[in-house]
C-alpha positions in Angstrom: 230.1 197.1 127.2 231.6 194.9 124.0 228.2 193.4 123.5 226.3 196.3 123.8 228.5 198.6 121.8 228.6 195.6 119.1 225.0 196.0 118.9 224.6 199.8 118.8 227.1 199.7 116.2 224.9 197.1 114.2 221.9 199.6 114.6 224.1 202.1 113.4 225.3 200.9 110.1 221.3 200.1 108.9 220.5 203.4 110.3 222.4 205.8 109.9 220.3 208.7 108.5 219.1 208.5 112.4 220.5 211.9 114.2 222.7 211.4 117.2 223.2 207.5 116.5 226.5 207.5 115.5 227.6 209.8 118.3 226.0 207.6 120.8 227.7 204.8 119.2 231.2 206.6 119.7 230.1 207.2 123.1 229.8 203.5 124.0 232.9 202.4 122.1 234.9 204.7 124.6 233.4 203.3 127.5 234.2 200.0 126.0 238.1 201.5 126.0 238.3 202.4 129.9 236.6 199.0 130.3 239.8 197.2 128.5 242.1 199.8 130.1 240.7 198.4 133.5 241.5 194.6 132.3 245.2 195.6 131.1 246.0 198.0 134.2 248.5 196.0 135.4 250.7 195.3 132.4 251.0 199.2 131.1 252.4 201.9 133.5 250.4 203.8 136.0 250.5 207.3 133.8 249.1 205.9 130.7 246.6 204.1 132.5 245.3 207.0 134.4 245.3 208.9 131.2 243.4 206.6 128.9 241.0 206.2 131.6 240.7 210.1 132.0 240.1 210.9 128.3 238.2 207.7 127.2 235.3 208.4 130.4 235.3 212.2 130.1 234.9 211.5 126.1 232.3 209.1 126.3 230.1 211.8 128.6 231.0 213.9 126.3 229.8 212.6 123.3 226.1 211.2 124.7 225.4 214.8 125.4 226.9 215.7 121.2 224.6 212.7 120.5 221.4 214.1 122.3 222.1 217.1 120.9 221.8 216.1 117.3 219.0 213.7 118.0 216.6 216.8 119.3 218.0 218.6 116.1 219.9 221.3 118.5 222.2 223.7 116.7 225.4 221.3 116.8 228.3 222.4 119.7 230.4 225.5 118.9 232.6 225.2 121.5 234.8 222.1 120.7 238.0 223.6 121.4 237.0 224.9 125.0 235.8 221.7 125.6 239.4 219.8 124.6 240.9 222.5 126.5 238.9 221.2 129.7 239.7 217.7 128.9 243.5 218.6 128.5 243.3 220.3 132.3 241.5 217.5 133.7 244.0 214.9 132.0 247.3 216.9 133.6 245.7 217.5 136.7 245.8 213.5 136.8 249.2 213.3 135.8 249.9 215.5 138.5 247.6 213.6 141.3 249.3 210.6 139.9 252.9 211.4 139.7 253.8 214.3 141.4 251.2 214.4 144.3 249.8 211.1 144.3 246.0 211.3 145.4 243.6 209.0 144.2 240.9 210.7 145.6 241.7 214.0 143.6 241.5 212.3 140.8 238.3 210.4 141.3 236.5 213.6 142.3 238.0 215.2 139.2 236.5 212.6 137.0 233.5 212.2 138.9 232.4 216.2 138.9 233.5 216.4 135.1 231.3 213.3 133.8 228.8 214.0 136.1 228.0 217.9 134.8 227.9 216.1 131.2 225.3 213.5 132.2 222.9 216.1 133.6 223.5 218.2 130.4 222.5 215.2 128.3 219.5 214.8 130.5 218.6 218.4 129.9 219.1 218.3 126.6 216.4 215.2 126.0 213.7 216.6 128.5 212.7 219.4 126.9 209.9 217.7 124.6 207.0 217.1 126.6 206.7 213.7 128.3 203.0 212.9 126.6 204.9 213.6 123.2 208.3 211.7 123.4 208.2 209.6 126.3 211.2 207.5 125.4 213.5 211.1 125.4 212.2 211.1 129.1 213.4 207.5 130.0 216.7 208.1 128.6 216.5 211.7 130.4 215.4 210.1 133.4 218.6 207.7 133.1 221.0 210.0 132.2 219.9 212.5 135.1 220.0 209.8 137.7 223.2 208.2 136.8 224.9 212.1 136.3 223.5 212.8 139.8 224.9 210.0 141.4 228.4 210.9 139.8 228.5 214.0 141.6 228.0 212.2 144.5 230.5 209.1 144.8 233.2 210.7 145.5 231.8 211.5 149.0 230.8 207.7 149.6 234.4 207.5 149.7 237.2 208.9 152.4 239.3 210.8 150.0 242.3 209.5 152.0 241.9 205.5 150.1 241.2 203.9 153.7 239.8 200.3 152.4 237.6 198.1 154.7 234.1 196.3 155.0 231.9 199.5 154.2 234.7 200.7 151.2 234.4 197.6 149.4 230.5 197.5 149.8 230.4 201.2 148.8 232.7 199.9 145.5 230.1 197.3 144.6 227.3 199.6 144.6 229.3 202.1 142.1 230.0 199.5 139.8 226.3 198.2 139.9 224.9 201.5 139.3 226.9 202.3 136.5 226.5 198.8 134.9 222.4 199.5 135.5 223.0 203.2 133.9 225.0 202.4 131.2 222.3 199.3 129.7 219.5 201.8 130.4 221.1 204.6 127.9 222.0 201.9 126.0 218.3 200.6 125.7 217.3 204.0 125.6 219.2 204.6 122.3 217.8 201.7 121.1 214.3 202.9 121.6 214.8 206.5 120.6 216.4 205.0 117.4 213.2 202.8 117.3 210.8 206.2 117.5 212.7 208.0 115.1 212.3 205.3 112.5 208.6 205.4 113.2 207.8 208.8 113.0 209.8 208.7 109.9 207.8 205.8 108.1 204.4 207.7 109.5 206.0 210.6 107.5 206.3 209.2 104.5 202.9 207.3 104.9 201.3 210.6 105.8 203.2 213.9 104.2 203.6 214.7 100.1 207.5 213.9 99.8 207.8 217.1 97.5 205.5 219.9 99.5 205.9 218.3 103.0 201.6 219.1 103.6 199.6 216.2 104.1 199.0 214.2 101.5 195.4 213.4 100.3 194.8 210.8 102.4 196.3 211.9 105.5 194.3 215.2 105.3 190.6 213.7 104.5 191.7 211.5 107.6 192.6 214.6 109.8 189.3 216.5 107.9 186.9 213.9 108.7 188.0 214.5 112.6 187.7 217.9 112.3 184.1 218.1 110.7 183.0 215.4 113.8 184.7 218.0 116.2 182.9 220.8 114.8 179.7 218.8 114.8 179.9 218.3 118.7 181.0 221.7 119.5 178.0 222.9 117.1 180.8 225.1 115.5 181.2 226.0 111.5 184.5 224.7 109.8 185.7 226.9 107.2 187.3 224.9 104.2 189.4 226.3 101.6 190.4 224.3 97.8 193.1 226.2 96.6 194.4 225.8 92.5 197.8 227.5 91.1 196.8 229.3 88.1 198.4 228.3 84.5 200.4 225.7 86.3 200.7 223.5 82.7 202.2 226.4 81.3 204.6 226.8 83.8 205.5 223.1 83.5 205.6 222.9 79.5 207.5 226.3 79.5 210.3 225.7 82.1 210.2 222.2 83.0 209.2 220.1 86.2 212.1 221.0 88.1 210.4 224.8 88.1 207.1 223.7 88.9 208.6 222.0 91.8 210.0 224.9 92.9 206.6 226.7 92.7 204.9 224.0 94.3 207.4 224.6 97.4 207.4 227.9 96.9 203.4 228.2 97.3 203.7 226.0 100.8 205.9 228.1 102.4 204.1 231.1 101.2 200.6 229.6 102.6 202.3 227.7 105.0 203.4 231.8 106.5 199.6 233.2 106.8 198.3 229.6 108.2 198.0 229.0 112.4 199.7 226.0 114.1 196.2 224.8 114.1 194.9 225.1 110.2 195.8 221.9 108.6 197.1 222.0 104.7 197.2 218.8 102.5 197.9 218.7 98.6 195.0 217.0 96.8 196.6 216.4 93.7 199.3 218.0 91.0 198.8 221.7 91.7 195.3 221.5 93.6 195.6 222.5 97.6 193.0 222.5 100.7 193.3 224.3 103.9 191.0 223.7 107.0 190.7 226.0 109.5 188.8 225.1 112.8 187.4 227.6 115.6 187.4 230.3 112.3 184.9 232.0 111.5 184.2 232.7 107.5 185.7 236.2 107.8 188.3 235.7 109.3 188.8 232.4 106.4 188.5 234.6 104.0 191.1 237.2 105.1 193.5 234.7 105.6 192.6 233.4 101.6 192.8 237.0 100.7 196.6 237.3 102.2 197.6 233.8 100.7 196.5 235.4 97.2 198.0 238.7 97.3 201.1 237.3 99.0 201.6 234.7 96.3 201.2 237.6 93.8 203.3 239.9 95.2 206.4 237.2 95.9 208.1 235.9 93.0 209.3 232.2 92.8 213.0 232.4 92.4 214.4 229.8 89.9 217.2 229.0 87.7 214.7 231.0 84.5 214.7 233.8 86.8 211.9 235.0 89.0 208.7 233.4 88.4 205.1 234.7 89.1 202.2 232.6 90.7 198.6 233.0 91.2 196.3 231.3 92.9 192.3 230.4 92.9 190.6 229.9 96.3 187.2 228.7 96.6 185.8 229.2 100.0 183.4 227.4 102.4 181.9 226.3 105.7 181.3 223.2 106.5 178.0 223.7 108.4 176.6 220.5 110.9 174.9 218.6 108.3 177.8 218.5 106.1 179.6 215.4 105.2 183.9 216.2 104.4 183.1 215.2 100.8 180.1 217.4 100.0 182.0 220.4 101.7 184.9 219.9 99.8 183.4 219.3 96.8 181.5 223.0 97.0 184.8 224.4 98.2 185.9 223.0 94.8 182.9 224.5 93.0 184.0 228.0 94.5 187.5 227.5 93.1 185.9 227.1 89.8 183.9 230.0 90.3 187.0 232.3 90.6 189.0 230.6 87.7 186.1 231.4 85.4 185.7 235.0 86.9 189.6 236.6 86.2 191.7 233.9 88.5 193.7 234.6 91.5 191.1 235.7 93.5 188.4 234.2 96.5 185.0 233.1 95.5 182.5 232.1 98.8 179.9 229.4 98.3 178.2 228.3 101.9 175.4 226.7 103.0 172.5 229.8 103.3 174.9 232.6 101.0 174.5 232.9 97.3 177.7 233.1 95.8 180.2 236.3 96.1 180.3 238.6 93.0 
């Protein structure tokens, strides 16, 4: 338990942006406590003992399932003071099984039914991504589950009364070997979980516009180029929109970059809003946009252009000059089965030029087979 909390602790402090770490971390440096409380239990009374083992078990549980919590960026645990009022319960009822009514069964069971419940919360907590898309949450799920399980179940490999013998002390090696086994999985399951959270963060940064939070070029032409060989095989059209903020120089040269920042967010979340899970939005370049939309047809594309304009118009972008209104030009297209990405986006940028020179925010079509929209 020193080793391995010496080395969660290490991850810790390079990582610490991770969510979840630093609980997890508390977590093991309390089961590192009970694990010196067990070395030192015969030089401190019987009381203390039983209570430093009580709180620093029961805390440990308790702060996986705070730690798996934050990691799957679940709302963070309201009810602290119910739970110290539990701990509190379970730490006189000890006392009492200790000193008053001395039962070490009673308080075994009491430890085990309280840690166990907290394990299997953990475990629930993790599982609910699927298993295709975070397998590691599953292993640590898995571990967690298995080892909460087996804590509700000890206490009745044991004859509550303390009678020792050959099948007592056997059934005592087994519980300390499965939770030495449980506790390196978690502890190896942290250390991968840590492992894919810093890799989907780099593949964020490698694939998403820090400012917006779209794709960024790259990442969309990538996820474009897919798309358009997907549409090919399923002989299906993909409709492609290039979308430009009107006047956005102005806005920059009249009230800074730190506006135009704001309207920049402003405009994803707004598009972002009239978009499927499905459609896919990148940011070409300083206030130029594109939007593809697969199994949609051009009506239904150009509706959903049609909302992102009036929307736009209609809402404002609220900022430290006062409320700010945007406009956008959308040009509008299909990438037919012929197409390459590049040509289509190129005439979807043709069609935004189209409406810039015809009034601005507004939807110009230009397809393969239709003349352009007037």
């Amino acid at each position: 338990m020193g080793m391995v909390s010496t080395v969660l602790v290490a991850v810790w402090h390079y990582n610490r942006r991770i969510p979840g770490l630093g609980l997890w971390v508390l977590s093991y440096l309390c089961g590192f406590l009970f694990c010196l409380n067990l070395v030192g239990r015969a030089y401190v009374p019987e009381v203390l003992s039983v209570v430093v083992a009580q709180v620093s078990i029961v805390l440990s549980a308790y702060l996986a399932l705070l730690g798996s919590r934050a990691f799957t960026g679940r709302p963070s645990w309201r009810h602290h003071r119910a739970a110290a009022v539990v701990l509190l319960v379970l730490v006189a009822l000890a006392v009492y099984f200790t000193v008053v009514r001395p039962h070490l069964g009673m308080r075994f069971l009491l430890l085990s039914t309280s840690t166990g419940v907290l394990f299997l919360a953990t475990a629930l907590a993790l599982a609910r991504e699927g298993r295709q898309r975070a397998p590691m949450r599953h292993m640590f799920a898995l571990a967690s589950g298995f080892h909460g399980l087996f804590l509700l179940v000890r206490p009745w490999l044991f004859r509550l009364n303390g009678q020792e013998g050959g099948v007592f002390q056997l059934v005592s090696q087994f519980v300390v070997l499965e939770s030495i086994v449980a506790l390196l999985l978690m502890a190896f399951g942290v250390l991968m979980l840590a492992n894919e959270y810093m890799t989907q963060e780099l593949r964020q940064q490698a694939e998403r516009d820090p400012l917006t939070r779209v794709f960024n070029r790259r990442a969309f032409l990538e996820l474009l180029d897919k798309a358009v060989s997907s549409a090919r095989r399923m002989q299906v059209d993909l409709p492609i929109l290039v979308i430009d903020l009107d006047h956005f120089k102005q806005i920059n040269d009249t009230w800074g970059h730190k506006t135009g920042d704001d309207v920049l967010r402003h405009f994803c979340r707004v598009a972002g809003g009239c978009l499927r899970k499905e459609d896919v939005m990148g940011r070409l370049g300083g206030e130029e946009f594109a939007v593809f939309l697969p199994n949609a047809s051009l009506d239904g594309a150009r509706l959903v252009a049609q909302r992102i304009c009036t929307l736009l118009a209609a809402q404002p972008v609220a900022t430290e000059h006062g409320p700010v209104t945007v406009t956008a030009s959308i040009g509008l297209t299909l990438c037919a089965s012929a197409d390459s990405s590049e040509v289509t986006v190129q005439r979807a940028d043709q069609a935004m030029y189209m409406a810039k020179e015809r009034g601005r925010n507004r939807v110009e079509v230009l397809a393969p087979g239709l003349a352009p929209s007037v």
